[in-house]
C-alpha positions as CSV (number, residue, x, y, z in Angstrom):
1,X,4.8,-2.0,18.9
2,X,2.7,-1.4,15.7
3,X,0.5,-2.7,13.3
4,X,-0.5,-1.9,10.1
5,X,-3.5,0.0,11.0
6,X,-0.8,3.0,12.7
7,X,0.6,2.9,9.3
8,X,-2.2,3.2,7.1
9,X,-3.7,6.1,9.5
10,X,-0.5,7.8,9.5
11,X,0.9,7.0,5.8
12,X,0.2,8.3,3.0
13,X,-1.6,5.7,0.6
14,X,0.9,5.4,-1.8
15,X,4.0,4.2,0.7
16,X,1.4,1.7,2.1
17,X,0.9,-0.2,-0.9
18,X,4.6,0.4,-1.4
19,X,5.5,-1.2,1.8
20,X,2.8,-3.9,2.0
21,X,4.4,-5.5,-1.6
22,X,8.0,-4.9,-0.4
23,X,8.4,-8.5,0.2
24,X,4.8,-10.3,-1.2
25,X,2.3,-9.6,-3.5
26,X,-1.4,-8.6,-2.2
27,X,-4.5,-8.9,-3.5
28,X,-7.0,-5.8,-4.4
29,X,-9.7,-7.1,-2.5
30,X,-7.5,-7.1,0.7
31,X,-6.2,-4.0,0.4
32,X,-9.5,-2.6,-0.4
33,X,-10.3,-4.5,3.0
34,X,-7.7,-3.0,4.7
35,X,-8.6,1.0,3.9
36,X,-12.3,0.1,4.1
37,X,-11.2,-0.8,8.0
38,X,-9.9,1.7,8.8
39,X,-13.0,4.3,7.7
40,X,-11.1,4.9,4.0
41,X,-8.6,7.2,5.9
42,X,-6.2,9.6,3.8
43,X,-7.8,8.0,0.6
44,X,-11.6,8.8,0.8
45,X,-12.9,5.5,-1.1
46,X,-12.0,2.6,-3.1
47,X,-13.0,4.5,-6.5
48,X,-9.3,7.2,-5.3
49,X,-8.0,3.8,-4.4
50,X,-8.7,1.9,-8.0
51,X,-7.3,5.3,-9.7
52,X,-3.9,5.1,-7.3
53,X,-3.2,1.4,-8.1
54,X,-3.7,2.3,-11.8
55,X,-1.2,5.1,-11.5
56,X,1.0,3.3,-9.7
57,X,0.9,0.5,-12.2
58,X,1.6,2.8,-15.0
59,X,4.9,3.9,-13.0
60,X,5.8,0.8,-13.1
61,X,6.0,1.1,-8.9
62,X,3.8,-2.2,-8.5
63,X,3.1,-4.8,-11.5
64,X,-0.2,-7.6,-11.2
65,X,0.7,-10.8,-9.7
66,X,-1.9,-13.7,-10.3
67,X,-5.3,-11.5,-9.8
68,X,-2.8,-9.6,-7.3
69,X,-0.7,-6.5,-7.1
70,X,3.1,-6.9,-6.2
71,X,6.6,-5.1,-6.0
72,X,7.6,-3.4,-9.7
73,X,10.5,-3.0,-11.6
74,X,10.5,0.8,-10.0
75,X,9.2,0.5,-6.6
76,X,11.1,2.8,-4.4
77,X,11.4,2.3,-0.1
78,X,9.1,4.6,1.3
79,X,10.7,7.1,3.9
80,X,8.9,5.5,6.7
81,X,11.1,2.4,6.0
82,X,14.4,3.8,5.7
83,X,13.6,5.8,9.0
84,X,12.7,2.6,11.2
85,X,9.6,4.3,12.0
86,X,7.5,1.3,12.9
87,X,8.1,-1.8,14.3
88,X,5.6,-4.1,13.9
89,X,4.2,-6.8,15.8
């Protein structure tokens, strides 16, 4: 079994926020959470962070949700999903 932490270490940032808002929104703070728990791996900080949720934003790959960040009108299944890599707990 797996948790979000094996994906975050193992993902690439973008397909995490893309599969974290596949079904609900999340808020900035908690995903800023989430990274800062796990030691700001494959990101480096919540400044690279910040700049990624902007871009993605702009691709229209996640929208704002009430204060929070959810599923756009472009968001795409990251590879991990459509390979089954995970199963989570």
């Amino acid at each position: 079994m797996s948790n979000i932490n094996d994906i975050v270490n193992s993902e690439s940032p973008r397909d995490v926020v893309l599969f974290i808002v596949r079904n609900k929104s999340i808020s900035y703070p908690m995903l800023d959470r989430l990274y800062n728990r796990n030691g700001w791996v494959n990101i480096g900080n919540n400044l690279e962070l910040l700049k990624l949720v902007h871009n993605m934003r702009l691709e229209g790959l996640i929208d704002n949700s009430d204060g929070g960040i959810k599923k756009g009108s472009n968001w795409k299944e990251p590879a991990f999903m459509a390979e089954n890599k995970y199963t989570l707990e």
